[in-house]
C-alpha positions as CSV (number, residue, x, y, z in Angstrom):
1,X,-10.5,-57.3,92.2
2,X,-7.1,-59.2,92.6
3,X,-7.1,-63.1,91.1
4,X,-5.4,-65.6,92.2
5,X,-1.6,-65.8,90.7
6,X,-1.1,-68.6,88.3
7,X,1.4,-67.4,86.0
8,X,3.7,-70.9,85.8
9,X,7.0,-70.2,84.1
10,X,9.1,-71.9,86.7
11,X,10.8,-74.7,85.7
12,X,12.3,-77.8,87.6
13,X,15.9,-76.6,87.9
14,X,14.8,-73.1,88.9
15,X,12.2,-74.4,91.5
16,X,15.2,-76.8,93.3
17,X,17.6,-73.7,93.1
18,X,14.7,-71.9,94.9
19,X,14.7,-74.5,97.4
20,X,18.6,-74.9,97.5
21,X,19.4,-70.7,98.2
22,X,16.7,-71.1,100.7
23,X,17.7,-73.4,102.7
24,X,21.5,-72.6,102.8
25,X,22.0,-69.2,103.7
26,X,24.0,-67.9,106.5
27,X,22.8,-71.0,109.1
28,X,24.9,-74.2,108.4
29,X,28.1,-71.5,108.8
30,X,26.9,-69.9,111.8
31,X,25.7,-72.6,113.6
32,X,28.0,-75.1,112.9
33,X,30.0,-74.0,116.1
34,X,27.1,-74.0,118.2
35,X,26.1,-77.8,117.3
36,X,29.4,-78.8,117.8
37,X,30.1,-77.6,121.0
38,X,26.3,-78.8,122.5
39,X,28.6,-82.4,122.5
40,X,31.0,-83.4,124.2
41,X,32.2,-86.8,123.0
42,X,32.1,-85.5,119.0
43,X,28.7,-87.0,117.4
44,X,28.2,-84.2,116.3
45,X,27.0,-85.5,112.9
46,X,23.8,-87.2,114.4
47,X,22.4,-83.0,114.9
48,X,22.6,-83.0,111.0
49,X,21.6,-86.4,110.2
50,X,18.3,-85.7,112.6
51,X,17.8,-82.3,110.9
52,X,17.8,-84.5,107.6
53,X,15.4,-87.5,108.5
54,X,13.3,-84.4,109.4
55,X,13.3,-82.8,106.5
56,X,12.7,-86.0,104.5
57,X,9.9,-87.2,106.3
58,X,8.1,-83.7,106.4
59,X,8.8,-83.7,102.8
60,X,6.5,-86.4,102.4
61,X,3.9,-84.1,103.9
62,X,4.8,-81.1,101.4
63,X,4.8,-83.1,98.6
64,X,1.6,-84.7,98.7
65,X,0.0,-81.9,99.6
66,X,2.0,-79.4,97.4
67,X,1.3,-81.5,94.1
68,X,-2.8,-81.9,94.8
69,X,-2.9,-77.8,95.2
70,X,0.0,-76.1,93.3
71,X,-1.4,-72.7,94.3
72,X,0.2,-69.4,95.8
73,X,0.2,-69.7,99.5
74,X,1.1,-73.1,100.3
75,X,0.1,-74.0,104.0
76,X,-2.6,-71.2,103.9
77,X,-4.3,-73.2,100.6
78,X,-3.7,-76.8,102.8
79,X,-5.2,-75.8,105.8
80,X,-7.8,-73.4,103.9
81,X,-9.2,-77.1,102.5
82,X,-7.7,-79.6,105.4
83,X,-10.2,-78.5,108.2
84,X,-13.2,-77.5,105.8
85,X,-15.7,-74.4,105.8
86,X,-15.8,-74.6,110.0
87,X,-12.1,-74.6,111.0
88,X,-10.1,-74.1,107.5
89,X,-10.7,-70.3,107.7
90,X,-9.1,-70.1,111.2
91,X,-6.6,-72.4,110.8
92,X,-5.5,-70.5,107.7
93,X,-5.2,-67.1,109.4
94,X,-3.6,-68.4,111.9
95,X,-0.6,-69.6,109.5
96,X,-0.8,-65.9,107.7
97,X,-1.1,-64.5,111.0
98,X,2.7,-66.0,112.2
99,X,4.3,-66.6,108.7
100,X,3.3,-62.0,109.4
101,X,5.7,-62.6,112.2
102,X,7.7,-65.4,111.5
103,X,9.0,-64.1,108.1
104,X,10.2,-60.9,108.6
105,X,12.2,-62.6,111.8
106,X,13.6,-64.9,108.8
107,X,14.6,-61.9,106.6
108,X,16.6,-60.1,109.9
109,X,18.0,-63.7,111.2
110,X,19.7,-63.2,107.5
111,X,20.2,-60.3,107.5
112,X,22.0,-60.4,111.3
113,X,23.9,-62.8,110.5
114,X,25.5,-61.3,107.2
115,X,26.1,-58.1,109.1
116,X,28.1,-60.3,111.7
117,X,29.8,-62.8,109.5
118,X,31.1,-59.2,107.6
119,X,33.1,-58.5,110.8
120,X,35.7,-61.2,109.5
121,X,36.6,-58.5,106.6
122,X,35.6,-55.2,108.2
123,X,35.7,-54.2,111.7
124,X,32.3,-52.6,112.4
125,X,30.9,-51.3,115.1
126,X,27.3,-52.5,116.2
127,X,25.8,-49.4,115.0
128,X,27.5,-50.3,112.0
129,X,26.5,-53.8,111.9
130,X,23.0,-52.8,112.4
131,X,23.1,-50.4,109.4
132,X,24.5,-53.3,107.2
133,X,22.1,-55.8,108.2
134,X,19.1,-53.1,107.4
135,X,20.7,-52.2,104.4
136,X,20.4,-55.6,102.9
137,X,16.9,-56.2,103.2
138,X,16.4,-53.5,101.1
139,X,18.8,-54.9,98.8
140,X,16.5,-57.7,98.7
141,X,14.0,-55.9,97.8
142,X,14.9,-54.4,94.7
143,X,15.7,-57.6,93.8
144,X,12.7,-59.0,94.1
145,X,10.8,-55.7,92.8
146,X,10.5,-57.5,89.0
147,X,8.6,-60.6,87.3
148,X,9.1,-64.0,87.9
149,X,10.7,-65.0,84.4
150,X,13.7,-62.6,86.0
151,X,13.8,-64.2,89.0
152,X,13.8,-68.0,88.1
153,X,17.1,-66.5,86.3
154,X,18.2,-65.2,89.3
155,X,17.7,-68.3,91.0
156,X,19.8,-70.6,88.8
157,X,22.6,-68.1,88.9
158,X,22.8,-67.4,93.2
159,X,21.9,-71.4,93.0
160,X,25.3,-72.2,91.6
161,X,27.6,-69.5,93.5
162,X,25.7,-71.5,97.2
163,X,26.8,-74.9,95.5
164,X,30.3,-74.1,94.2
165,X,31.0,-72.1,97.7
166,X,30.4,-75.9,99.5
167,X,32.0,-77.7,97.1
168,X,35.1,-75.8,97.6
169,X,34.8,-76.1,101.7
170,X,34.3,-79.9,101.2
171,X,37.8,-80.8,98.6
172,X,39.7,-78.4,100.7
173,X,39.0,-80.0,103.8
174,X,38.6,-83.7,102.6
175,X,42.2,-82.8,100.8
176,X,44.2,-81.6,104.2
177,X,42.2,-84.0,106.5
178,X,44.2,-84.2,109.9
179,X,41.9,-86.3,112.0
180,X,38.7,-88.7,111.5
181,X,35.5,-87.6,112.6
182,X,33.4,-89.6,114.6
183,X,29.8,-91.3,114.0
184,X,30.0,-94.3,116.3
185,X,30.4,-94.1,120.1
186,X,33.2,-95.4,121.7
187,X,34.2,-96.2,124.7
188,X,31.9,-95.3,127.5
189,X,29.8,-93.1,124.9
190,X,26.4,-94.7,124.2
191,X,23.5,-93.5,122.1
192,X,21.5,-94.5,125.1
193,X,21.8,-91.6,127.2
194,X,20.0,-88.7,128.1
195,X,23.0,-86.3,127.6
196,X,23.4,-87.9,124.1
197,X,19.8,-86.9,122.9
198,X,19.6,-84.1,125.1
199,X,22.5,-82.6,123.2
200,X,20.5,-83.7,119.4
201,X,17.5,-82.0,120.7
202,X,19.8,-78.5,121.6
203,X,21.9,-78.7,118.4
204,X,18.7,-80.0,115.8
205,X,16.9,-76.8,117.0
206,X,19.6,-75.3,114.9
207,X,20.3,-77.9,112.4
208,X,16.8,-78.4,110.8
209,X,16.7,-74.2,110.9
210,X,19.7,-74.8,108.4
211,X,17.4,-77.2,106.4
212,X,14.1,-75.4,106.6
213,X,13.3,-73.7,102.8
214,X,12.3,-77.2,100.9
215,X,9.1,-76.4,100.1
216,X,9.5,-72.9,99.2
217,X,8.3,-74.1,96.1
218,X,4.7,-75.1,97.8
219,X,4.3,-71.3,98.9
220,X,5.0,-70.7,94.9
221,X,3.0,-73.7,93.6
222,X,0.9,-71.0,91.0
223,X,4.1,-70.7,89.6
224,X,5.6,-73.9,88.8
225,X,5.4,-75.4,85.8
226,X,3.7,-78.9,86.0
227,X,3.3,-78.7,89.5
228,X,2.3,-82.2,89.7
229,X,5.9,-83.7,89.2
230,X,7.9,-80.8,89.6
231,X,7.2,-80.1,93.2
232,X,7.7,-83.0,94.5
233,X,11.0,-83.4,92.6
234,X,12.4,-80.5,93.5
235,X,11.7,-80.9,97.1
236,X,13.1,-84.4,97.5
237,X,16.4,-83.2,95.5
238,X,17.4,-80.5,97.2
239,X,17.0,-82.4,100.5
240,X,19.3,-84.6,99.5
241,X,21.5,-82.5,98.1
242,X,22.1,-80.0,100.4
243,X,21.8,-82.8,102.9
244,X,24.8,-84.8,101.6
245,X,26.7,-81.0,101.1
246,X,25.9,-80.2,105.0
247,X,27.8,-83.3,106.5
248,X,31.0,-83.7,104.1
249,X,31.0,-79.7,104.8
250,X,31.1,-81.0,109.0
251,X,33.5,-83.9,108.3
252,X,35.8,-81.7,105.8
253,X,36.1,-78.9,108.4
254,X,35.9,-80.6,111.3
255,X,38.9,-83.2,109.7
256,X,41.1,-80.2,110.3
257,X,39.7,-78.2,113.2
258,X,39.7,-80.7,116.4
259,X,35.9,-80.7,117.6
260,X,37.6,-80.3,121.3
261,X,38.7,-76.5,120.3
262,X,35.3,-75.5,118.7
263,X,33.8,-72.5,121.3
264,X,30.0,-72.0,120.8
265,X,30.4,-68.0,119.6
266,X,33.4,-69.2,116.8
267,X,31.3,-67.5,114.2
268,X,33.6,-67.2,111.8
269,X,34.9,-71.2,111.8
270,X,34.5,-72.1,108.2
271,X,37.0,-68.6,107.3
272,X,38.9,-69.5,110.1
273,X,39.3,-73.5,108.6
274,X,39.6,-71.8,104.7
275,X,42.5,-69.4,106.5
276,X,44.3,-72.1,108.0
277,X,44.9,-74.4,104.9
278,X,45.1,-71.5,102.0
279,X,46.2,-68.1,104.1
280,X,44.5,-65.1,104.8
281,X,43.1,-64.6,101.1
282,X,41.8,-67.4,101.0
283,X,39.4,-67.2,104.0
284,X,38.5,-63.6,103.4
285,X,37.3,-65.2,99.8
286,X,35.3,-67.6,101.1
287,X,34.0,-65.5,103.2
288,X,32.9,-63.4,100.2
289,X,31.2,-66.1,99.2
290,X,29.1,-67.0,102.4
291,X,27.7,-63.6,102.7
292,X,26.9,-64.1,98.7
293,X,24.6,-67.3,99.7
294,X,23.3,-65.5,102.9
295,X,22.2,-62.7,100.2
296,X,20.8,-65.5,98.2
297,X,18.7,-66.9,101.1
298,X,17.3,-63.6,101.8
299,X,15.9,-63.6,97.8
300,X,14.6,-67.3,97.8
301,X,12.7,-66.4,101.5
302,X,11.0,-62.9,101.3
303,X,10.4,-64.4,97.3
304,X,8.1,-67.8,98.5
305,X,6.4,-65.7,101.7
306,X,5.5,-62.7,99.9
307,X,3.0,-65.2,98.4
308,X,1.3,-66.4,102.0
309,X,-0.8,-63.2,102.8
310,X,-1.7,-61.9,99.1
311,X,-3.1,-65.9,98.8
312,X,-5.6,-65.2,102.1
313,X,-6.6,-62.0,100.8
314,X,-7.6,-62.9,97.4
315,X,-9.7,-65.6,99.6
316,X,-10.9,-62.6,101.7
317,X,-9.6,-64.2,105.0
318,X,-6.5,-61.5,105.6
319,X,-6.3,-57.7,104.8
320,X,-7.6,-56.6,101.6
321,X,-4.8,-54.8,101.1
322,X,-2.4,-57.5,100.4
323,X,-4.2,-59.1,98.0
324,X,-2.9,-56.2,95.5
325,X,-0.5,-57.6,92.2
326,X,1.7,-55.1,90.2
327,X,-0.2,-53.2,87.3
328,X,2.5,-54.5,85.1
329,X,5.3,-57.2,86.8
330,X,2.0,-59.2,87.7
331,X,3.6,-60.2,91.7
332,X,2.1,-59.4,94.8
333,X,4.0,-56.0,96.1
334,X,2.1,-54.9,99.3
335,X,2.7,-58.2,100.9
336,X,6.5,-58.1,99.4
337,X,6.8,-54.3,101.0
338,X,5.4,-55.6,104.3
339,X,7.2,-58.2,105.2
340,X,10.6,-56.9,104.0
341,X,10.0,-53.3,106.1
342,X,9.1,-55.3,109.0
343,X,12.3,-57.4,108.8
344,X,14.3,-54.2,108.1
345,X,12.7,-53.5,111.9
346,X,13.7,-56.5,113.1
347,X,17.1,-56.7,112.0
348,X,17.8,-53.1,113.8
349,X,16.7,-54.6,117.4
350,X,17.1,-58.3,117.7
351,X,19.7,-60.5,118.4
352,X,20.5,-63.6,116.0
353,X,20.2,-66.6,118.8
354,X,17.1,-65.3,119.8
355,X,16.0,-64.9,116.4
356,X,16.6,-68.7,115.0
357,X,14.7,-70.3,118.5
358,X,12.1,-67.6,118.1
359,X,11.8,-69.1,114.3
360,X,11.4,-72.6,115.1
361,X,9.3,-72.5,117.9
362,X,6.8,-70.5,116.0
363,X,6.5,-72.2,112.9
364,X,6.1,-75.6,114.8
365,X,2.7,-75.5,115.9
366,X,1.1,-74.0,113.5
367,X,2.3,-75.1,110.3
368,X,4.5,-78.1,110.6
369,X,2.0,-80.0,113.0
370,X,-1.3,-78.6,111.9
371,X,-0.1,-79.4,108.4
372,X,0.3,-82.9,109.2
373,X,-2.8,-83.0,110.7
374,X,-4.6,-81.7,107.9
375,X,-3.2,-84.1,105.2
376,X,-4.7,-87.0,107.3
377,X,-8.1,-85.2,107.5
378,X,-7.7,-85.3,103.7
379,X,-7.6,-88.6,102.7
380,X,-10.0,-89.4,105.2
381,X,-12.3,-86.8,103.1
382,X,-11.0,-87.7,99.6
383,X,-9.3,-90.6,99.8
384,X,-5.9,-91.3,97.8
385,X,-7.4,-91.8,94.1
386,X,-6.9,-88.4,92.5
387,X,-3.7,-87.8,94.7
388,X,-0.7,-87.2,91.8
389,X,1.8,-87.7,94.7
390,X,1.5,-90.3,97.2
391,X,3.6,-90.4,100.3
392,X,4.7,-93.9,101.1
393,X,3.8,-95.7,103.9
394,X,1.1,-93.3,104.8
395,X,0.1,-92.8,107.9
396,X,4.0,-93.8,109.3
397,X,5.5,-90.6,107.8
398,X,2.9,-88.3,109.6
399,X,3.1,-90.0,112.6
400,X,7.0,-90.0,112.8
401,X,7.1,-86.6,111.7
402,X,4.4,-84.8,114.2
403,X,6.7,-87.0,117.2
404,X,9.9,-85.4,115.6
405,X,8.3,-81.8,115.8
406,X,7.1,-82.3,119.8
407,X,10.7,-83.1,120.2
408,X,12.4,-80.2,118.9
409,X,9.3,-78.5,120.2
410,X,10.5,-79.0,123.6
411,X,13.6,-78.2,122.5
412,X,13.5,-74.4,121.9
413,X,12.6,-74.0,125.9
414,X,11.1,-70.9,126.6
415,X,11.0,-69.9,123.0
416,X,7.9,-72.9,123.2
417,X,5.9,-70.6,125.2
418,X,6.3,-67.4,122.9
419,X,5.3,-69.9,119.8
420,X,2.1,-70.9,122.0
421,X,1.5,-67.5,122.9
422,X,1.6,-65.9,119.2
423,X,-1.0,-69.1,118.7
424,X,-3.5,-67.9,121.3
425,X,-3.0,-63.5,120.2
426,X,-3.6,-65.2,116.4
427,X,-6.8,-66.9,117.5
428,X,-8.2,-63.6,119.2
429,X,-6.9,-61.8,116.0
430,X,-8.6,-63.8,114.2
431,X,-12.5,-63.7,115.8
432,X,-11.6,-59.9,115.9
433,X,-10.9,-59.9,111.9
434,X,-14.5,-62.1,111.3
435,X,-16.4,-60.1,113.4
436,X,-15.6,-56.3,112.1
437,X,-14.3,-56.8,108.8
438,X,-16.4,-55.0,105.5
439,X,-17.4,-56.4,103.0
440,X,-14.6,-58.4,101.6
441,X,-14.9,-59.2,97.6
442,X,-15.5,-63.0,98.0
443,X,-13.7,-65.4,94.9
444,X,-14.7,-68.9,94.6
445,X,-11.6,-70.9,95.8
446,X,-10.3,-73.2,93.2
447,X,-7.5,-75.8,93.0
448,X,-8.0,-76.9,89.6
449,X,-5.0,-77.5,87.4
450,X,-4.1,-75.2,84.7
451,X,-4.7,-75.9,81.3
């Protein structure tokens, strides 16, 4: 019988580097064009700024909830407790049932994009590309394919290459500035319009993609060292760290490149910017680098959901199967071969736009909003008393934060009906799962801190 994974030997700068490679992979440099062409009077900024307040607020959620029950699993483990004996075992599925989906459609979004951001180097062809992309999902793989000591390391180290990369992007353009960038409307540009907030809603569909991957560490919480504090830390830090990186990285290149010339499909901007102040080496280096911190996404994704359906196994609410750890590296490897061969399928038939939308509006429902949901339901049940984190202001944060994820909701268009629709197929999974499934080893679930 499998028990639950508490093996917690990662520290507070490896759980923020986590977060960090996470949430900057290929996205800020791919979509950057996109958001800046969904405006036409420049404000482009206010797409990151929203995709920021988002993050932060939601944080709020994550932390309180990732502090109280550090275990493997994250959401499952909050919505497992959130809606009790009658609803919790649904509501869990439900999240294992699309993070099934969802994550492998993270893994080729990656993966696609690397492939395509390669095309600045190499001319390939799309057979090519496709080979590439699938190629580096199992490169991911073998990474991941050891203990978690070795991977914390890992961490640290692609951690460093994702913040150096920015760094450089932000002196260089800050350094050959040609233009200001603008924040405030002017003229007859007013933040009261519908094609103002129309345009947030288009771009922050993209823009919080490039933030989501701050609470990896909540889907790794058996594994962090004083959980407690160290969750919530690293959460808060790398939102505001890569938050501050994503908009000098807009003003730097967009202080060179006029907003005006920016095409949606420029997919190779930030080389194109490097090119134009250093030459032709330069851009072809930074673009090195950028498919570096894709690969470094990749590892700090599969890594935190490889986690999700081995958690609802052990808890005999998902396939027995997963619930399997390594004789001898002690991590969960069904769930890691799983999700990585089904986004090695992905990555051979999708196509990246439809991949990021398809993301968003799936992950929306039934964790960001449930999840809020559920934390109210707890402190109605338990109050605040033995809560280590606190979210200020409580309920404000939830409230704001559930209104934000309607918006962008809405947003994704017809991708909303596909989320809705994996939903419904998840709930008739599930009363399919409860009604023939064997007899499941049952283990008492417990969220009580390590000694």
């Amino acid at each position: 019988m499998s028990t639950p994974l508490t093996n917690r030997k990662i520290n507070l700068l490896q759980a923020t580097s986590i977060n960090m490679i996470d949430m900057v992979g290929i996205g800020p440099f791919v979509v950057m064009p996109f958001v800046v062409s969904q405006f036409n009077n420049g404000l482009f900024l206010w797409a990151w700024v929203f995709g920021a307040v988002t993050a932060f607020v939601d944080a709020m959620i994550w932390s309180e909830l990732g502090a109280k029950y550090p275990l493997a699993g994250g959401t499952y483990n909050f919505h497992r407790i959130a809606y009790g004996e009658k609803y919790g075992k649904m509501m869990g599925f439900l999240f294992v049932w699309q993070t099934s989906i969802q994550a492998p459609l993270v893994v080729a979004s990656g993966a696609i994009g690397f492939a395509q951001y390669l095309t600045y180097i190499i001319q390939l062809t799309p057979l090519q590309e496709k080979i590439i992309s699938s190629s580096l999902v199992i490169l991911v793989f073998l990474l991941l394919y050891r203990k978690i000591e070795t991977i914390g390391k890992i961490s640290v180290v692609m951690g460093s290459i994702v913040v150096l990369t920015i760094l450089w992007i932000i002196i260089s353009g800050l350094m050959n500035q040609q233009h200001s960038v603008q924040l405030i409307p002017s003229g007859e540009t007013s933040f009261f319009t519908y094609a103002f907030w129309a345009a947030v809603g288009h771009g922050s569909v993209k823009t919080v993609y490039s933030y989501l991957g701050y609470y990896n560490v909540c889907h790794l919480g058996g594994e962090i060292k004083n959980p407690e504090i160290n969750i919530p830390r690293s959460i808060f830090i790398s939102i505001a760290g890569i938050a501050i990186l994503y908009l000098l990285m807009n003003i730097s290149v967009m202080g060179v490149i006029r907003w005006q010339s920016v095409l949606e499909d420029d997919k190779y901007l930030v080389s194109a910017f490097m090119e134009s102040i250093y030459g032709h080496n330069a851009g072809v280096i930074v673009t090195v680098l950028i498919l570096c911190i894709a690969c470094s996404s990749l590892f700090a994704v599969v890594l935190g959901y490889s986690r999700v359906p081995y958690a609802a196994a052990v808890d005999g609410n998902f396939f027995k199967i997963f619930s399997k750890l390594h004789p001898t590296k002690n991590f969960p490897y069904v769930s890691l071969i799983f999700l990585c061969a089904l986004g090695f399928i992905f990555s051979l038939f999708m196509k990246l736009s439809e991949v990021i939308s398809s993301i968003l509006a799936m992950r929306i429902l039934i964790q960001f909003i449930a999840q809020g949901m559920g934390v109210v339901l707890l402190r109605k049940r338990f109050g605040k008393k033995e809560l280590p984190f606190k979210m200020f202001l409580f309920p404000i944060p939830v409230i704001i934060s559930i209104g934000i994820w309607l918006f962008l909701f809405v947003s994704t268009g017809l991708f909303a009906l596909y989320g809705l629709l994996i939903a419904c197929a998840g709930i008739v999974a599930f009363f399919i799962f409860s009604k023939y499934k064997k007899d499941v080893p049952k283990q008492k679930f417990s969220f009580e801190k390590d000694e």
